[in-house]
C-alpha positions as CSV (number, residue, x, y, z in Angstrom):
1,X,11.2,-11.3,5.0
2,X,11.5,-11.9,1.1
3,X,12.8,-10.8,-2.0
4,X,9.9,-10.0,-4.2
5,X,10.1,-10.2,-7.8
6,X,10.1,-7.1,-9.7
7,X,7.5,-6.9,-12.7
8,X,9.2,-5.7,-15.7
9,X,7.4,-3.3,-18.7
10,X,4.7,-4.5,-20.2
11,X,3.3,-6.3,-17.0
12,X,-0.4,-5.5,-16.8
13,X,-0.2,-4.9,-13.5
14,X,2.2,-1.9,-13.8
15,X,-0.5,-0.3,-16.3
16,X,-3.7,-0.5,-13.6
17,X,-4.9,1.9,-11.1
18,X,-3.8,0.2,-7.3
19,X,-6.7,-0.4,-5.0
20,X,-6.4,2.0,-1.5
21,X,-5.3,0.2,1.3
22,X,-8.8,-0.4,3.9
23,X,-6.7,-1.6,7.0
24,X,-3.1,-2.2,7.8
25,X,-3.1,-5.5,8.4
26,X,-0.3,-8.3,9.2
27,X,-0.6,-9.0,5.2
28,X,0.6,-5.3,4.3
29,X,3.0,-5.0,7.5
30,X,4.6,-8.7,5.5
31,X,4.4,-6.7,2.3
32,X,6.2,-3.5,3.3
33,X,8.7,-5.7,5.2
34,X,9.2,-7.7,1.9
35,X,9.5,-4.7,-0.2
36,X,12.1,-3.1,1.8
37,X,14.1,-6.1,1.5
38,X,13.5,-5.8,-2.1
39,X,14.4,-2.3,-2.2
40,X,17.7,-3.1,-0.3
41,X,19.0,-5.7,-2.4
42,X,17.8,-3.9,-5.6
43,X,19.9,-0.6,-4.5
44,X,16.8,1.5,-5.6
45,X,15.2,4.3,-3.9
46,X,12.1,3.5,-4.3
47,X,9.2,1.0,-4.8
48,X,5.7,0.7,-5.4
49,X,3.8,-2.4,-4.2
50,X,2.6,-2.5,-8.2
51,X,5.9,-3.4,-8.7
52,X,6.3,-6.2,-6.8
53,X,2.8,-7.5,-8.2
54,X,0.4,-6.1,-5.7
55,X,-2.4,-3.8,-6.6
56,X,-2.1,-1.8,-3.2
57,X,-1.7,2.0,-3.0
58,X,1.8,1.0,-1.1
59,X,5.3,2.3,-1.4
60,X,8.6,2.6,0.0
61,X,10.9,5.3,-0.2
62,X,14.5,5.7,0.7
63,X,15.3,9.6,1.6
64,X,18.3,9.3,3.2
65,X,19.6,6.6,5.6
66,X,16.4,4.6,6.6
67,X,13.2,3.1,4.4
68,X,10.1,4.7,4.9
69,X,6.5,3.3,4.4
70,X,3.3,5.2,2.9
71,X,0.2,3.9,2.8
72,X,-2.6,5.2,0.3
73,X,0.1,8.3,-0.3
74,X,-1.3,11.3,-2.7
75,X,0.4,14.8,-3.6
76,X,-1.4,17.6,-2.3
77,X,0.4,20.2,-2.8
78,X,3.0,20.9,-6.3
79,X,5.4,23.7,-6.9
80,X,4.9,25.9,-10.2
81,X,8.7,25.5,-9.9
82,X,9.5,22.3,-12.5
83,X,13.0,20.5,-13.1
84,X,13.8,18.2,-15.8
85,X,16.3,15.9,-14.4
86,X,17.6,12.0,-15.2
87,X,15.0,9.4,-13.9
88,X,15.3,5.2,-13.5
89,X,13.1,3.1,-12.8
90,X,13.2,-0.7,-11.6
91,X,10.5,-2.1,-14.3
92,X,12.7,-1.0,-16.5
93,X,16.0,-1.6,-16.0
94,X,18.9,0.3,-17.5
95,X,16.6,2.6,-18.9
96,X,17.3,6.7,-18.4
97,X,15.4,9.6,-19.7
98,X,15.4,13.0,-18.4
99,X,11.6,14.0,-16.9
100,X,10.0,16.9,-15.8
101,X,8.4,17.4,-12.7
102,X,7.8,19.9,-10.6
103,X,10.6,20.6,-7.9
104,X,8.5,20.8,-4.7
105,X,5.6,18.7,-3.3
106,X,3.5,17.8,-0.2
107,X,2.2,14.4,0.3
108,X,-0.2,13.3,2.6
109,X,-0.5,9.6,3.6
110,X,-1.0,7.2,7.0
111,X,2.3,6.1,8.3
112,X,3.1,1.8,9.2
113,X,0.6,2.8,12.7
114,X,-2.0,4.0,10.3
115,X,-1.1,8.0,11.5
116,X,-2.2,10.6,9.1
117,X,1.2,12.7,8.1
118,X,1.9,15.1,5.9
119,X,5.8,15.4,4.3
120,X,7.2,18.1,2.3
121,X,10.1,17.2,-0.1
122,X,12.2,18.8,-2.9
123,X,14.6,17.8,-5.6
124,X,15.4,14.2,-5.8
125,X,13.1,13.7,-2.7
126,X,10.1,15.1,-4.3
127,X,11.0,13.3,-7.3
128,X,11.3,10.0,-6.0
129,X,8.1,10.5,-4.5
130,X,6.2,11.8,-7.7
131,X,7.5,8.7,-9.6
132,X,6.6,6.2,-7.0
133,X,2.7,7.9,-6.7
134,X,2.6,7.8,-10.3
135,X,3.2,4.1,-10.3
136,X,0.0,3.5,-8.0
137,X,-2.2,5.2,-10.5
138,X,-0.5,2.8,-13.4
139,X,1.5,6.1,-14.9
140,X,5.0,5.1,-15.9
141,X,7.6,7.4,-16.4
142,X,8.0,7.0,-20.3
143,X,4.5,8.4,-20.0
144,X,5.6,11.5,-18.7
145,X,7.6,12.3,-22.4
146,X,6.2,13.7,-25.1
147,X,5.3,11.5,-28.4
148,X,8.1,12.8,-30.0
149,X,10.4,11.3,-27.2
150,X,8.9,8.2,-27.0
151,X,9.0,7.7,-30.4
152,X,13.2,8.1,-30.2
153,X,13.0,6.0,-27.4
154,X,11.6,3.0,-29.1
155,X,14.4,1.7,-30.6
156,X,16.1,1.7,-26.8
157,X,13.0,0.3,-25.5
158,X,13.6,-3.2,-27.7
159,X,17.4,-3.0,-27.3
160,X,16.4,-3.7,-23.7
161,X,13.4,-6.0,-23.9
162,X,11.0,-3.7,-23.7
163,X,9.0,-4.4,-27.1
164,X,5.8,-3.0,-26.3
């Protein structure tokens, strides 16, 4: 296993849409094994393979005790039900801003054997989820805030490197 680097804001790569995952091959097997390691040392709770540098609809999430793999996850289902609560992210480190997303979801995915499952999550579960998804389709989370927001935030954004 190895640690991978983790692409900071404005890396391209964090911006573009990832490419679904055809097979689960020894190369994405190395990859979620590399990103847990990541995860592990970075103390975070969640990671998309965009992160990391790959363009893969990949990510790992930490729920509770042990890492668990998705491959080519989506939300099907949200709740009408929406929280604003405090949201990090590893790209952008340091960085806090309260987001609002709703508080209940359903995501379908194949598991590490290629296994179709579906998990239901709320609250921090279902947010970590939401946020990890949105990295695959290149949305990051100061996207979720209103111009307004942003705007306020920009002065933050520099103060930590983020100039763009």
């Amino acid at each position: 296993m190895a640690v991978l680097e983790i692409k900071k804001y404005p890396a391209p790569v964090l911006r573009k849409k990832a490419e679904k995952v055809k097979e689960i091959s020894g190369e994405i097997e190395k990859l979620i094994e590399d990103m847990i390691e990541t995860l592990t040392l970075s103390k975070g709770v969640g990671l998309a393979a965009p992160q990391v540098g790959e363009s893969k609809r990949v990510i790992v999430i930490k729920p509770g005790e042990e890492f668990i793999a998705f491959i080519n996850p989506r939300i099907v289902k949200k709740s009408k039900e929406v929280e604003s609560k405090e949201e990090g992210c590893l790209s952008f480190p340091e960085l806090f801003i309260n987001i609002k997303r709703p508080k209940k979801v359903e995501v379908a995915a194949l598991n590490r054997k290629g296994e179709e499952v579906k998990v239901s999550a709320d609250s921090f579960t279902a947010r970590v989820f939401q946020h990890e998804i949105d990295h695959l389709d290149g949305v990051l989370f100061i996207n979720k805030i209103g111009f307004w927001q942003r705007l306020g935030l920009k002065k933050e954004l520099k103060q930590h490197g983020f100039n763009k």
